[in-house]
PDB file with SEQRES, HELIX, SHEET and CRYST1 records, atoms N, CA, C and O in Angstrom:
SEQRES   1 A   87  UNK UNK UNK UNK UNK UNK UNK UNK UNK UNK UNK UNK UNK          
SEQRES   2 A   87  UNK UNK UNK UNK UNK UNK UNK UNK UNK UNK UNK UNK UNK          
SEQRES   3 A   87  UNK UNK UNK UNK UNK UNK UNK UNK UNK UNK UNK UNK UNK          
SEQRES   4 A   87  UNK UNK UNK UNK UNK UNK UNK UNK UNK UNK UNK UNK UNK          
SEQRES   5 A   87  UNK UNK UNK UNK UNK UNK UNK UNK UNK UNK UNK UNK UNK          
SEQRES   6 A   87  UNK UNK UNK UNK UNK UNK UNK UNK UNK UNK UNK UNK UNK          
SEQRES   7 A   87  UNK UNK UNK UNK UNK UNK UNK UNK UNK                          
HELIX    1 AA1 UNK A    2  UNK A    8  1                                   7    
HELIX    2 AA2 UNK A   44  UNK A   51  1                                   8    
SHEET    1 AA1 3 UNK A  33  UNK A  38  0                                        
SHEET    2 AA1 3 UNK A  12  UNK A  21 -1                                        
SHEET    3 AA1 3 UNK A  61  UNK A  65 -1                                        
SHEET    1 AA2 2 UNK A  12  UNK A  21  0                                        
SHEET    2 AA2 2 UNK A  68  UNK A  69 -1                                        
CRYST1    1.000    1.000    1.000  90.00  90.00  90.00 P 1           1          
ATOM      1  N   UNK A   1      27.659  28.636 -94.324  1.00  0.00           N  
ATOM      2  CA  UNK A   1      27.884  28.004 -95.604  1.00  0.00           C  
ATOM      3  C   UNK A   1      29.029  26.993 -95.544  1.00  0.00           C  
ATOM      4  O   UNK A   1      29.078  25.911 -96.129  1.00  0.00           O  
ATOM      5  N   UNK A   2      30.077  27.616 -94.611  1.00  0.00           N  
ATOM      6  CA  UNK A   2      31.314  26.581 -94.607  1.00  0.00           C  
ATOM      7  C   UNK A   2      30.705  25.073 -94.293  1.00  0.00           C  
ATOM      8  O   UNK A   2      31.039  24.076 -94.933  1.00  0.00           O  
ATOM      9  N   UNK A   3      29.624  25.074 -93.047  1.00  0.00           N  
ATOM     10  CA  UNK A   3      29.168  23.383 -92.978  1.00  0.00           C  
ATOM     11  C   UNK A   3      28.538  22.520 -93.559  1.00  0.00           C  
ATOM     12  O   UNK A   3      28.491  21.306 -93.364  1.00  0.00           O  
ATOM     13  N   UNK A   4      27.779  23.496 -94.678  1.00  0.00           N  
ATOM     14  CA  UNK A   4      27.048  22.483 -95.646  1.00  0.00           C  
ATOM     15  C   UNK A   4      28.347  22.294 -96.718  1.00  0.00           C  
ATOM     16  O   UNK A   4      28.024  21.492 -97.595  1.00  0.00           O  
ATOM     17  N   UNK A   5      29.083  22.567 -96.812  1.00  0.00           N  
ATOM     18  CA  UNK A   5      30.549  22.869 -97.732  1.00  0.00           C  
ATOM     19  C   UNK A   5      30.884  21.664 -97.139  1.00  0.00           C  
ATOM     20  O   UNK A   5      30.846  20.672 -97.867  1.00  0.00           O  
ATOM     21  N   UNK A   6      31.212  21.525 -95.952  1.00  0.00           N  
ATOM     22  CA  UNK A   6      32.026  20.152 -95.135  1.00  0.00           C  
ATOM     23  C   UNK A   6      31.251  18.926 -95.532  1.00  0.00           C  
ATOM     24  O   UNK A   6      31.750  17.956 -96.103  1.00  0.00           O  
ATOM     25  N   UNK A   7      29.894  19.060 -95.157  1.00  0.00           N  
ATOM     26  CA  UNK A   7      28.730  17.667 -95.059  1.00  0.00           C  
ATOM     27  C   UNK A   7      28.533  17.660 -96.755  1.00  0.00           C  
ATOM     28  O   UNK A   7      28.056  16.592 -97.136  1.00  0.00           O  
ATOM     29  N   UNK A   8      28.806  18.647 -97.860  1.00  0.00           N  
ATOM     30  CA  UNK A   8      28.832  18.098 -99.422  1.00  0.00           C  
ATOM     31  C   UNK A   8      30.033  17.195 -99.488  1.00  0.00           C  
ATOM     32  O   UNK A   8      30.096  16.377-100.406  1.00  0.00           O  
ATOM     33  N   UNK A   9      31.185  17.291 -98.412  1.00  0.00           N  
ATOM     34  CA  UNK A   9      32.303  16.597 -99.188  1.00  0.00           C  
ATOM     35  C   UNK A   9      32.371  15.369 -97.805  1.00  0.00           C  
ATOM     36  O   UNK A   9      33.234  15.163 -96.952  1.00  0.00           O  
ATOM     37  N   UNK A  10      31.116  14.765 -98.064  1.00  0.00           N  
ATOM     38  CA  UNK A  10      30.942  13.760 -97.122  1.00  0.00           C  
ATOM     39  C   UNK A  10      31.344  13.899 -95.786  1.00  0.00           C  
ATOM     40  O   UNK A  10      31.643  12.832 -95.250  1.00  0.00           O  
ATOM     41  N   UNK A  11      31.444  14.956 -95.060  1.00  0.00           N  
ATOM     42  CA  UNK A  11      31.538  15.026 -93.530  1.00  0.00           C  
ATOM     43  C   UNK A  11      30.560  14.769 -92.860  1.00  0.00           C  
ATOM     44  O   UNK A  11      29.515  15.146 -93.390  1.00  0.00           O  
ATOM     45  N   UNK A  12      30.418  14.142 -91.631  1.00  0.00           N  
ATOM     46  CA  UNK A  12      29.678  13.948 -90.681  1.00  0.00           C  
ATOM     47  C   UNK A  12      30.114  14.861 -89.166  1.00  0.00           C  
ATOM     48  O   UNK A  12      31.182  15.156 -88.630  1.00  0.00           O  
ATOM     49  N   UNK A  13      28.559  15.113 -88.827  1.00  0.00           N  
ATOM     50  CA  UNK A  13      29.171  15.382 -87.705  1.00  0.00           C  
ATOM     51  C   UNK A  13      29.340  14.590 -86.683  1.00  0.00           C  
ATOM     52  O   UNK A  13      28.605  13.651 -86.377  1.00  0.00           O  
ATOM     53  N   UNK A  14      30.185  14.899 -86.200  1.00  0.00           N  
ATOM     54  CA  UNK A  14      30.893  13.770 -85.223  1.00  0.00           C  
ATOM     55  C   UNK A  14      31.146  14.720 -83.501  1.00  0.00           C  
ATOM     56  O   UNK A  14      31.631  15.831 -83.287  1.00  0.00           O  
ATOM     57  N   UNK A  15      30.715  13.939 -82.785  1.00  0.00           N  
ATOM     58  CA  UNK A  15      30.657  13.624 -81.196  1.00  0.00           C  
ATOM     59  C   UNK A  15      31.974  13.223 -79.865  1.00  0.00           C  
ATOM     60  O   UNK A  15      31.686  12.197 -79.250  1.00  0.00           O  
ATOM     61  N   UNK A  16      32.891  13.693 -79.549  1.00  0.00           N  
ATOM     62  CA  UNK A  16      33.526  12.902 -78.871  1.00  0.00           C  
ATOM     63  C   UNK A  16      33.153  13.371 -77.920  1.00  0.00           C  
ATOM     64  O   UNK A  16      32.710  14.519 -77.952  1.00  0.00           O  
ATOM     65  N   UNK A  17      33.216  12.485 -76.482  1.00  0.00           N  
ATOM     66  CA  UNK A  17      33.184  12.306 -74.972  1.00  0.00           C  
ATOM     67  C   UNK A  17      34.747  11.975 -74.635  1.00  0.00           C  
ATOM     68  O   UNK A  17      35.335  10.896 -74.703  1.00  0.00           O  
ATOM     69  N   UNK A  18      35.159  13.094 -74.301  1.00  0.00           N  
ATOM     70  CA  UNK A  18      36.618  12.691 -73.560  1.00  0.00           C  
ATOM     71  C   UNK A  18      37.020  12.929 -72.419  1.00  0.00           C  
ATOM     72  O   UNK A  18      37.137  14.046 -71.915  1.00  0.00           O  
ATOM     73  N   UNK A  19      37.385  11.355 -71.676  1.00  0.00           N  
ATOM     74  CA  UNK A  19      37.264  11.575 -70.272  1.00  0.00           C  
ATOM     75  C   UNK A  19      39.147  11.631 -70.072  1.00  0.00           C  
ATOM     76  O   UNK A  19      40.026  11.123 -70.768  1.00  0.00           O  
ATOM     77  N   UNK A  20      39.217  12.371 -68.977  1.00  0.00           N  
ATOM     78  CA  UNK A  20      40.791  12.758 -68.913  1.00  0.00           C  
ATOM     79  C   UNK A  20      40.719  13.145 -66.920  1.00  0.00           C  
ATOM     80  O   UNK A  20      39.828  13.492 -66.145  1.00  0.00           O  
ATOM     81  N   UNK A  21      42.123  12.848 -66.809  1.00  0.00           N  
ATOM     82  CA  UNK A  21      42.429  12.318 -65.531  1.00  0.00           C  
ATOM     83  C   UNK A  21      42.625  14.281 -65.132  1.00  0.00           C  
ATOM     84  O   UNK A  21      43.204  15.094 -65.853  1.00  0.00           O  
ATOM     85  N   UNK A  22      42.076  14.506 -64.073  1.00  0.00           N  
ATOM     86  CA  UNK A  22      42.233  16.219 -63.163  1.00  0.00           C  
ATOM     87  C   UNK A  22      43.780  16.180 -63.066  1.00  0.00           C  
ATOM     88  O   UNK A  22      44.356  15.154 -62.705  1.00  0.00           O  
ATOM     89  N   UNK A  23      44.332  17.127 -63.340  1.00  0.00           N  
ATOM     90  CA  UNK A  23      45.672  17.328 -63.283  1.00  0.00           C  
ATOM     91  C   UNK A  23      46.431  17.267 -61.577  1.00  0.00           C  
ATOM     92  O   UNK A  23      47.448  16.650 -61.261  1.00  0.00           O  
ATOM     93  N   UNK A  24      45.753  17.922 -60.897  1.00  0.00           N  
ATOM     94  CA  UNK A  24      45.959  17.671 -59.509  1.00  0.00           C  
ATOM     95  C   UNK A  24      45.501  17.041 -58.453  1.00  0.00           C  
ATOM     96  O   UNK A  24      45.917  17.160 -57.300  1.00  0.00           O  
ATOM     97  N   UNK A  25      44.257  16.066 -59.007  1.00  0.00           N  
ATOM     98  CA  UNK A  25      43.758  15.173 -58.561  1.00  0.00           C  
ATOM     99  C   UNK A  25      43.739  13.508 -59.880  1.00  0.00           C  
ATOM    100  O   UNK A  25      42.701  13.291 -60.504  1.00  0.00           O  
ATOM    101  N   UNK A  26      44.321  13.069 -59.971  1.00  0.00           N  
ATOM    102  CA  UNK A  26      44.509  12.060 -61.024  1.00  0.00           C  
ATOM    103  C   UNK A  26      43.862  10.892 -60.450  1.00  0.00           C  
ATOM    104  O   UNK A  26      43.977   9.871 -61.128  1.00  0.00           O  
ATOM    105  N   UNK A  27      43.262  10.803 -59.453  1.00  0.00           N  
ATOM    106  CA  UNK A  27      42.165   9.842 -59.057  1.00  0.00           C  
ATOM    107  C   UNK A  27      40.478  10.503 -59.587  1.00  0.00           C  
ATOM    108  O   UNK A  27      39.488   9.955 -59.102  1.00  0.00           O  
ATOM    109  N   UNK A  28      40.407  10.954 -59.969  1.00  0.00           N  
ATOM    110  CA  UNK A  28      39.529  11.496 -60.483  1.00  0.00           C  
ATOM    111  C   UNK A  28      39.157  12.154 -61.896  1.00  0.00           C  
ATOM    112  O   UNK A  28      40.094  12.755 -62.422  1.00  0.00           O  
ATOM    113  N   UNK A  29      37.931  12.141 -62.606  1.00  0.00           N  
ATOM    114  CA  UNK A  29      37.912  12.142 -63.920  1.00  0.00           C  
ATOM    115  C   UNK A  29      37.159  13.364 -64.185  1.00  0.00           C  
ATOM    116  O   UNK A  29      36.208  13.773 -63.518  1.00  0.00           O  
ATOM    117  N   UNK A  30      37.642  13.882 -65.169  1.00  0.00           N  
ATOM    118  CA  UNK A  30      36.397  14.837 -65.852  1.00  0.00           C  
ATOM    119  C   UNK A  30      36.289  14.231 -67.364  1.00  0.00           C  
ATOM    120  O   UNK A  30      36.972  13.388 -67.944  1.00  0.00           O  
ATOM    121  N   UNK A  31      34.642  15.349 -67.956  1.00  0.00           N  
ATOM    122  CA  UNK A  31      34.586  14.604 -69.050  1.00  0.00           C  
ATOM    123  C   UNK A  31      34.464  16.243 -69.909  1.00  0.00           C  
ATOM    124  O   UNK A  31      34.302  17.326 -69.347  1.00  0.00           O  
ATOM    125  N   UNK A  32      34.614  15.963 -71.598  1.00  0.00           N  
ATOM    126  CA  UNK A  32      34.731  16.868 -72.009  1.00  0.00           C  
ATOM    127  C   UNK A  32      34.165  16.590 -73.220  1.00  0.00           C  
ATOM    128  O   UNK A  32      34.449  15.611 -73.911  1.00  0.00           O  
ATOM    129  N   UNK A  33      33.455  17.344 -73.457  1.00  0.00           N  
ATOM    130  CA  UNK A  33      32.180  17.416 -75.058  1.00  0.00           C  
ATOM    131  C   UNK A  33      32.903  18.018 -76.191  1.00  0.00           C  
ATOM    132  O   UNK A  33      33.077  19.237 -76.183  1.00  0.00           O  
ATOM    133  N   UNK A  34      33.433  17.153 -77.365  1.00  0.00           N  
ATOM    134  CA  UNK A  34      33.944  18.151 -78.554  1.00  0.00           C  
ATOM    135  C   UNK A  34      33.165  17.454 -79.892  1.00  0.00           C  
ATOM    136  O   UNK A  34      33.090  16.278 -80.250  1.00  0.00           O  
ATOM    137  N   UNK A  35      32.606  18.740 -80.483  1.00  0.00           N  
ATOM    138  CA  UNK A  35      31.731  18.540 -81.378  1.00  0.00           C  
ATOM    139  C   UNK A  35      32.196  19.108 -82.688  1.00  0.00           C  
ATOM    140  O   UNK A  35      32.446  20.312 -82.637  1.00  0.00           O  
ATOM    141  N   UNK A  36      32.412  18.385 -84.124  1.00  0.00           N  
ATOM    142  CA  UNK A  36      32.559  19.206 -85.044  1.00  0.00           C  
ATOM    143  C   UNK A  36      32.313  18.786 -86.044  1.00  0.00           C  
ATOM    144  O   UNK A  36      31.504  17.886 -85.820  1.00  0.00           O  
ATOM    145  N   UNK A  37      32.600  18.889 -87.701  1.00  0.00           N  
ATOM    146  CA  UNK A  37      32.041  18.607 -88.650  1.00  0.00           C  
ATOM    147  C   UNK A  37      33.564  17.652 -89.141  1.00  0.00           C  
ATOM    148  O   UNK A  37      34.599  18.275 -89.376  1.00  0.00           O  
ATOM    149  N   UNK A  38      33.525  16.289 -89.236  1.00  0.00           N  
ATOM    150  CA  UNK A  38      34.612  15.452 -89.753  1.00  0.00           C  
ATOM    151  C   UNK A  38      34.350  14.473 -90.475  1.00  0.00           C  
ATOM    152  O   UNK A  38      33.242  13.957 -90.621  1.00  0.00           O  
ATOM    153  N   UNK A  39      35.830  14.013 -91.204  1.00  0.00           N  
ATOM    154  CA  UNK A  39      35.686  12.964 -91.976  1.00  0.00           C  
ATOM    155  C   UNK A  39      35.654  11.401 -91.467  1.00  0.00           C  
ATOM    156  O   UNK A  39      36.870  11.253 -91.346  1.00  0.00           O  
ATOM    157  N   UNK A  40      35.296  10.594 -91.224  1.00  0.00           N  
ATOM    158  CA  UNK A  40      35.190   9.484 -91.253  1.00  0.00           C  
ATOM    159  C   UNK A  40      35.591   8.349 -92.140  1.00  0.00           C  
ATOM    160  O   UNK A  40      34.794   8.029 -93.022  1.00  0.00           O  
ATOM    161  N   UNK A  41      36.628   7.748 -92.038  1.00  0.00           N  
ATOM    162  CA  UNK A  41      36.763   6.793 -90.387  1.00  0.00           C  
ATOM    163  C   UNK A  41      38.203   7.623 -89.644  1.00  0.00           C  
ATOM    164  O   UNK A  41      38.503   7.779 -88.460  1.00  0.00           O  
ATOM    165  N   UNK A  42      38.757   7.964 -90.668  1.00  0.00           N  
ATOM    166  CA  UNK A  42      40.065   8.178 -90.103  1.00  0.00           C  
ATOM    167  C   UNK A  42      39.839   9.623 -88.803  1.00  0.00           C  
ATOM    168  O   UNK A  42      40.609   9.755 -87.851  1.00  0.00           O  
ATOM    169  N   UNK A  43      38.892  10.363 -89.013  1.00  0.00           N  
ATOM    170  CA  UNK A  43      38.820  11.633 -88.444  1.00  0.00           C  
ATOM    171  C   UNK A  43      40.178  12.385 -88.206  1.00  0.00           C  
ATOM    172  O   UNK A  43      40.986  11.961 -87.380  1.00  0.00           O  
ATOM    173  N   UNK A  44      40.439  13.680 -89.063  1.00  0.00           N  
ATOM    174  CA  UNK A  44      41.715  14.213 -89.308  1.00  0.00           C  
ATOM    175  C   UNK A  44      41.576  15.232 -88.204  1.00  0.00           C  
ATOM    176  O   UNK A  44      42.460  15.531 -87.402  1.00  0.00           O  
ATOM    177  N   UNK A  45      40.116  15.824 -88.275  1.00  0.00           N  
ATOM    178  CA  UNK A  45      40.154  16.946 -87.206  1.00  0.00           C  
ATOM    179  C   UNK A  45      40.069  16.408 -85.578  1.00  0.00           C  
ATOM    180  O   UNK A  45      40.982  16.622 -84.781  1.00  0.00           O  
ATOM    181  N   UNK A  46      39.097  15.837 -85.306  1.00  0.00           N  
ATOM    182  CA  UNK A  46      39.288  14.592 -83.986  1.00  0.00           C  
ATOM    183  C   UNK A  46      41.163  14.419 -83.821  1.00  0.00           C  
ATOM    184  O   UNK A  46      41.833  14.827 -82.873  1.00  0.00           O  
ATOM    185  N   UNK A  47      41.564  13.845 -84.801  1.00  0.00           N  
ATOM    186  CA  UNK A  47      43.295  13.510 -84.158  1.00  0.00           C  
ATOM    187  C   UNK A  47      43.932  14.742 -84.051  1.00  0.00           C  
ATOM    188  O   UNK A  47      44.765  14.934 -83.165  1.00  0.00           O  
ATOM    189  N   UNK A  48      43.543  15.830 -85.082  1.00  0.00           N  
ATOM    190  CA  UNK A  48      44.123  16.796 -84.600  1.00  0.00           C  
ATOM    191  C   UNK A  48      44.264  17.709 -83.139  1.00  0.00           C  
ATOM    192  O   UNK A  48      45.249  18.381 -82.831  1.00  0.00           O  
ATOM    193  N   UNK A  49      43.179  17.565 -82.441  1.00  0.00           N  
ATOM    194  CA  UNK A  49      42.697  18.237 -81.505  1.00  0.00           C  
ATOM    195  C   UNK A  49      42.982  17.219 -80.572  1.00  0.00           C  
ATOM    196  O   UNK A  49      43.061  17.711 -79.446  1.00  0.00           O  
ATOM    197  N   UNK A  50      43.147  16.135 -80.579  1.00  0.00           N  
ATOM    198  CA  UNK A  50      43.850  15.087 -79.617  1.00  0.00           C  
ATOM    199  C   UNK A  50      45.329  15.500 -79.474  1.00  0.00           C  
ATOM    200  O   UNK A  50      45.888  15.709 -78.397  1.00  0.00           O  
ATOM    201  N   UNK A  51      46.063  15.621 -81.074  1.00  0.00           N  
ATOM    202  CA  UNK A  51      46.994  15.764 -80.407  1.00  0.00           C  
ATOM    203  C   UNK A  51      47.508  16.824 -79.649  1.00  0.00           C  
ATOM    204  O   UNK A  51      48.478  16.921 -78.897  1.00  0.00           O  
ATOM    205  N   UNK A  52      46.590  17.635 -80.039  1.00  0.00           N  
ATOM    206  CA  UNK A  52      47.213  18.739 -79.271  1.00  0.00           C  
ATOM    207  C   UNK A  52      46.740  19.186 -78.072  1.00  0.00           C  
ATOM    208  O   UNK A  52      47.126  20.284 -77.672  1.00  0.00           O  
ATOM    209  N   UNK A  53      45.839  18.426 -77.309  1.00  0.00           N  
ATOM    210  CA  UNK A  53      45.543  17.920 -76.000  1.00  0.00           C  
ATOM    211  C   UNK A  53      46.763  17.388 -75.200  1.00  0.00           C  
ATOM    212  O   UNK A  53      47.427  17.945 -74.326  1.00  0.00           O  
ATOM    213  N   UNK A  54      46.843  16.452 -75.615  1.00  0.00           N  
ATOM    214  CA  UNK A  54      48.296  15.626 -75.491  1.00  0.00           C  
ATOM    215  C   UNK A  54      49.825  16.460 -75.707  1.00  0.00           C  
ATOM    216  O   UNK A  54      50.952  16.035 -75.455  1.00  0.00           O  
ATOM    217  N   UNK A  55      49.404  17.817 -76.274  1.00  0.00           N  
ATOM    218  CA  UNK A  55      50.768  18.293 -76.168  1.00  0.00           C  
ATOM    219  C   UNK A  55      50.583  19.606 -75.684  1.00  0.00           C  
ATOM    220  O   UNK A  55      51.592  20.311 -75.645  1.00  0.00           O  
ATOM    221  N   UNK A  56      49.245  20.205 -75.216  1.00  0.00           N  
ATOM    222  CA  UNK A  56      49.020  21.477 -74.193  1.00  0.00           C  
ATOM    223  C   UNK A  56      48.476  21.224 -73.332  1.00  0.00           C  
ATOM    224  O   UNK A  56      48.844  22.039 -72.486  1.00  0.00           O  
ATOM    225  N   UNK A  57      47.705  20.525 -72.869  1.00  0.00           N  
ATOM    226  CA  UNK A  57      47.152  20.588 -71.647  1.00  0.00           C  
ATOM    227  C   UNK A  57      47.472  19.140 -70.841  1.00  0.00           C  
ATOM    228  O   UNK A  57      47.851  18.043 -71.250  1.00  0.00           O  
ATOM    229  N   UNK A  58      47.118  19.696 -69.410  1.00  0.00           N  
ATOM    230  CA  UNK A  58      47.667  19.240 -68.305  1.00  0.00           C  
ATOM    231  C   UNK A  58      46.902  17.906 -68.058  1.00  0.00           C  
ATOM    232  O   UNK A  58      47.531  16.883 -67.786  1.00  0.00           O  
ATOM    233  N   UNK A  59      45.811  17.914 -68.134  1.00  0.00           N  
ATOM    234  CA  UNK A  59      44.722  16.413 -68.122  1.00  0.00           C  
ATOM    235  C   UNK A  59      45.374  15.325 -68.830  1.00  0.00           C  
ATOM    236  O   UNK A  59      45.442  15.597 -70.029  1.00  0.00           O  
ATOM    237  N   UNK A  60      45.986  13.952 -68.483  1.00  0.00           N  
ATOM    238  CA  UNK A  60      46.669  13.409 -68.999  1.00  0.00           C  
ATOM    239  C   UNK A  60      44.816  12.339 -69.605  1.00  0.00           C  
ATOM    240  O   UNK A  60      43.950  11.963 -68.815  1.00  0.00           O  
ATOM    241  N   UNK A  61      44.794  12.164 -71.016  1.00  0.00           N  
ATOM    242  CA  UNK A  61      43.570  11.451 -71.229  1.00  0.00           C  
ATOM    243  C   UNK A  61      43.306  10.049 -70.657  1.00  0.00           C  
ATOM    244  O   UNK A  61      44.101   9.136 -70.430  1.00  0.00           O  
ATOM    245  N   UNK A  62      42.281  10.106 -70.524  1.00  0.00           N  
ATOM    246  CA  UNK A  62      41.865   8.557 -70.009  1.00  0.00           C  
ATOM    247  C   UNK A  62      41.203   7.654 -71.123  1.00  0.00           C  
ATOM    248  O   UNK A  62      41.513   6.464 -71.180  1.00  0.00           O  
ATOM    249  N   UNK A  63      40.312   8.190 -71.993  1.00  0.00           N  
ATOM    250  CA  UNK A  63      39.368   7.315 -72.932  1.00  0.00           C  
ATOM    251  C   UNK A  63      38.509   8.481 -73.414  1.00  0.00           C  
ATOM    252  O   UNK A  63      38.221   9.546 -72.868  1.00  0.00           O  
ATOM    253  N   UNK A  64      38.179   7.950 -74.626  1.00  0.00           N  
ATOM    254  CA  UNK A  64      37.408   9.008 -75.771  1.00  0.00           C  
ATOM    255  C   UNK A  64      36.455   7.942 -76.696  1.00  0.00           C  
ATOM    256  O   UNK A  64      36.837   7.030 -77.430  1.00  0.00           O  
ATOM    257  N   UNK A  65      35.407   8.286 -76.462  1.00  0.00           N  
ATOM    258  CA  UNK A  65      34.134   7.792 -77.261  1.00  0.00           C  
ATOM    259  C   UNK A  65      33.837   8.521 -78.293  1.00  0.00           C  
ATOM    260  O   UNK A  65      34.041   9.705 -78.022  1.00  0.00           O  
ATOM    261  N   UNK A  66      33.484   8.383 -79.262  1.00  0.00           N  
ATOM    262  CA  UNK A  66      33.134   8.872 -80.478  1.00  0.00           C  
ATOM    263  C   UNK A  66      31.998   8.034 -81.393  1.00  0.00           C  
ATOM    264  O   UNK A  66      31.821   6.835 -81.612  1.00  0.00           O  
ATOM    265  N   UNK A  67      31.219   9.442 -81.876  1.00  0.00           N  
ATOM    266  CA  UNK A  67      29.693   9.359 -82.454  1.00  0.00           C  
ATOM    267  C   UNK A  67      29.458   9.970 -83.581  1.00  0.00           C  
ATOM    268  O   UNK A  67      29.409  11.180 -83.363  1.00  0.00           O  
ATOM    269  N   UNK A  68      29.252   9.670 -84.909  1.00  0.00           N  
ATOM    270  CA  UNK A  68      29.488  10.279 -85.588  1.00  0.00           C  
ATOM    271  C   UNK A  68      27.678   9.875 -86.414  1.00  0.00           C  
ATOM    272  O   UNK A  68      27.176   8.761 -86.569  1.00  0.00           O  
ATOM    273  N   UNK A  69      27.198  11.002 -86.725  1.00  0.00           N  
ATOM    274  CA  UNK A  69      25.879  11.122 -87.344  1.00  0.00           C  
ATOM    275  C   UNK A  69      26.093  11.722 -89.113  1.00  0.00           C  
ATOM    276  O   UNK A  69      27.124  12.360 -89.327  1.00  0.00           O  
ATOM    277  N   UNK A  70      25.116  11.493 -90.302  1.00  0.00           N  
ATOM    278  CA  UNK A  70      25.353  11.736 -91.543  1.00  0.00           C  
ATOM    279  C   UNK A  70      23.969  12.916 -91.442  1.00  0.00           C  
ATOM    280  O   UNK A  70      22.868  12.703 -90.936  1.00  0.00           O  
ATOM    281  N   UNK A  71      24.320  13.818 -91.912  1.00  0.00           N  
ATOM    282  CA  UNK A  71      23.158  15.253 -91.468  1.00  0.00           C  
ATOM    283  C   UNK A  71      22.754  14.805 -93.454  1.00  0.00           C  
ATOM    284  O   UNK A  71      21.862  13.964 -93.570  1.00  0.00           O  
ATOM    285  N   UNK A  72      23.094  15.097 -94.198  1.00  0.00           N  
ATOM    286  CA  UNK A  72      22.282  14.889 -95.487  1.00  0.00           C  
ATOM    287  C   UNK A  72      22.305  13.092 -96.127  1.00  0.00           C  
ATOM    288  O   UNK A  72      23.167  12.228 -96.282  1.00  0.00           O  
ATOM    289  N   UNK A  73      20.914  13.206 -96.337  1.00  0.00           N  
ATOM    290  CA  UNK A  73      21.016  11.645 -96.238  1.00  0.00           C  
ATOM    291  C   UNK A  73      19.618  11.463 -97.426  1.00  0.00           C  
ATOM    292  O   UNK A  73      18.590  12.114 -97.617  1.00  0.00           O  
ATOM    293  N   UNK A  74      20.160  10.350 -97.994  1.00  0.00           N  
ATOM    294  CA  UNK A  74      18.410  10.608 -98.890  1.00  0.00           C  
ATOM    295  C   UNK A  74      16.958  10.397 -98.592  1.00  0.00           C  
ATOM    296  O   UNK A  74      16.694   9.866 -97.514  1.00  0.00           O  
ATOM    297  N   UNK A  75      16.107  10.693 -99.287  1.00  0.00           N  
ATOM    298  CA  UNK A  75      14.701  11.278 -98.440  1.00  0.00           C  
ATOM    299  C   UNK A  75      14.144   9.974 -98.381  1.00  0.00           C  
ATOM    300  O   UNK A  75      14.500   9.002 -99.046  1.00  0.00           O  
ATOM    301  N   UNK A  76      13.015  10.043 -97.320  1.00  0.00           N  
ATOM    302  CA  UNK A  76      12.552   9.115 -97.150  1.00  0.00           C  
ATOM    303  C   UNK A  76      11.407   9.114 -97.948  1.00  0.00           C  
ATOM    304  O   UNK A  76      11.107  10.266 -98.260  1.00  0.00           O  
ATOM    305  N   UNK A  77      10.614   8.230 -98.422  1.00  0.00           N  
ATOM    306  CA  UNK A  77       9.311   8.029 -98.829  1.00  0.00           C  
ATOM    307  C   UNK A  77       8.543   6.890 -98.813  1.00  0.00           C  
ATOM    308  O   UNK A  77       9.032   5.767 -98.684  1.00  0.00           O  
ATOM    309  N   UNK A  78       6.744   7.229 -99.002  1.00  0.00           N  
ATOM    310  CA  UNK A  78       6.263   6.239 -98.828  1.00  0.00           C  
ATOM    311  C   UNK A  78       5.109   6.510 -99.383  1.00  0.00           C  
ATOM    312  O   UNK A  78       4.628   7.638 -99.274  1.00  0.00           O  
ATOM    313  N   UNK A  79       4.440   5.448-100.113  1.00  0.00           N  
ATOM    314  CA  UNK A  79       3.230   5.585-101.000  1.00  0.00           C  
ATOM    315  C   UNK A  79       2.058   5.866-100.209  1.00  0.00           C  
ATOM    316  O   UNK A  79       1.948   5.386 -99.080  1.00  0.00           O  
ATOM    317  N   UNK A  80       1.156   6.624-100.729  1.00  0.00           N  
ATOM    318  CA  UNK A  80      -0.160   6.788-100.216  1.00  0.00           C  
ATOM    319  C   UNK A  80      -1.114   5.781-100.306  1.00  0.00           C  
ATOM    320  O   UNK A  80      -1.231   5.538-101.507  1.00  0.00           O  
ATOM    321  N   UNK A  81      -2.067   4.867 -99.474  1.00  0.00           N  
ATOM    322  CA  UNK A  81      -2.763   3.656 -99.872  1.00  0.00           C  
ATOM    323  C   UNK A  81      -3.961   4.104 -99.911  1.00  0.00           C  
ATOM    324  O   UNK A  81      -4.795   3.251 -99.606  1.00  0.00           O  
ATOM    325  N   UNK A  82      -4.377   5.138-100.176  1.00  0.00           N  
ATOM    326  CA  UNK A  82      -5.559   5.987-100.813  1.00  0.00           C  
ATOM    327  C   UNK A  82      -5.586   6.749-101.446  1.00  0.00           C  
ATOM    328  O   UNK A  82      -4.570   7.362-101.774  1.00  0.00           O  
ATOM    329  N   UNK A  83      -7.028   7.080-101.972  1.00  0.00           N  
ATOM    330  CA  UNK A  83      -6.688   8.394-103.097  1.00  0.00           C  
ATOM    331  C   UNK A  83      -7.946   8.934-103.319  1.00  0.00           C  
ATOM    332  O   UNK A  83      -8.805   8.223-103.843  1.00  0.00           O  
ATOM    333  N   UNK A  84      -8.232  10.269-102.953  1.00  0.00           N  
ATOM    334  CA  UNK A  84      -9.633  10.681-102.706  1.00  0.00           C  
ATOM    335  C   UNK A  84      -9.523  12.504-103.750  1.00  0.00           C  
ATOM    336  O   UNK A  84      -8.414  12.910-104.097  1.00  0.00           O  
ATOM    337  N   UNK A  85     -10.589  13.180-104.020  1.00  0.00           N  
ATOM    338  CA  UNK A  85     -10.509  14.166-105.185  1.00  0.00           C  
ATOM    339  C   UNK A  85     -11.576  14.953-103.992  1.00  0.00           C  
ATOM    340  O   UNK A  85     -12.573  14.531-103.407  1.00  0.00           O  
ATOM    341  N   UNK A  86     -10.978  16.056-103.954  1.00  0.00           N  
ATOM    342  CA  UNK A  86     -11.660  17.469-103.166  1.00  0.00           C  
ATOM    343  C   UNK A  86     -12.383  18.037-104.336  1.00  0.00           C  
ATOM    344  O   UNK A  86     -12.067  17.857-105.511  1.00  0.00           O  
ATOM    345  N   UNK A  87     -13.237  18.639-103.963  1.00  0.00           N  
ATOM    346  CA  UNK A  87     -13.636  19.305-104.771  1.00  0.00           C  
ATOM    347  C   UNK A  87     -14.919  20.875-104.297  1.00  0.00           C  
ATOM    348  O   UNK A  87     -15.356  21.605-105.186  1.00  0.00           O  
TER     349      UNK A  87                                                      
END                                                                             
């Protein structure tokens, strides 16, 4: 219930790809999938979880992509160009 709670007060879910340098190999990259329900544009939860990347863990970041999708959206429709009676 909490996520349809988030996506009523206009949240999207949102996508980051964050690539960050191996702590003991810094020539080399890993990448890391964080997925959650946020606001857009500013994303409060995204910066949150950055910063605290940036202030616990050892992977110093390299670059972060972000994707953000609208899950309730209004319906689509389209007229019928026929019209026939069963009977």
């Amino acid at each position: 219930m909490a996520d349809l709670q988030m996506q009523l007060k206009n949240a999207r879910l949102t996508t980051a790809r964050i690539l960050y340098h191996m702590p003991d190999f810094e020539g080399l990259l890993q990448e890391f999938i964080w997925q959650d329900y946020d606001l857009a544009p500013k994303f409060p939860r995204l910066n949150s979880f950055l910063e605290f990347w940036s202030r616990e863990i050892d992977g110093k970041l390299h670059s972060v992509y972000v994707a953000k999708k609208e899950l309730i959206t209004p319906g689509d429709y389209r007229f019928a160009e026929w019209q026939a009676t069963l009977q």
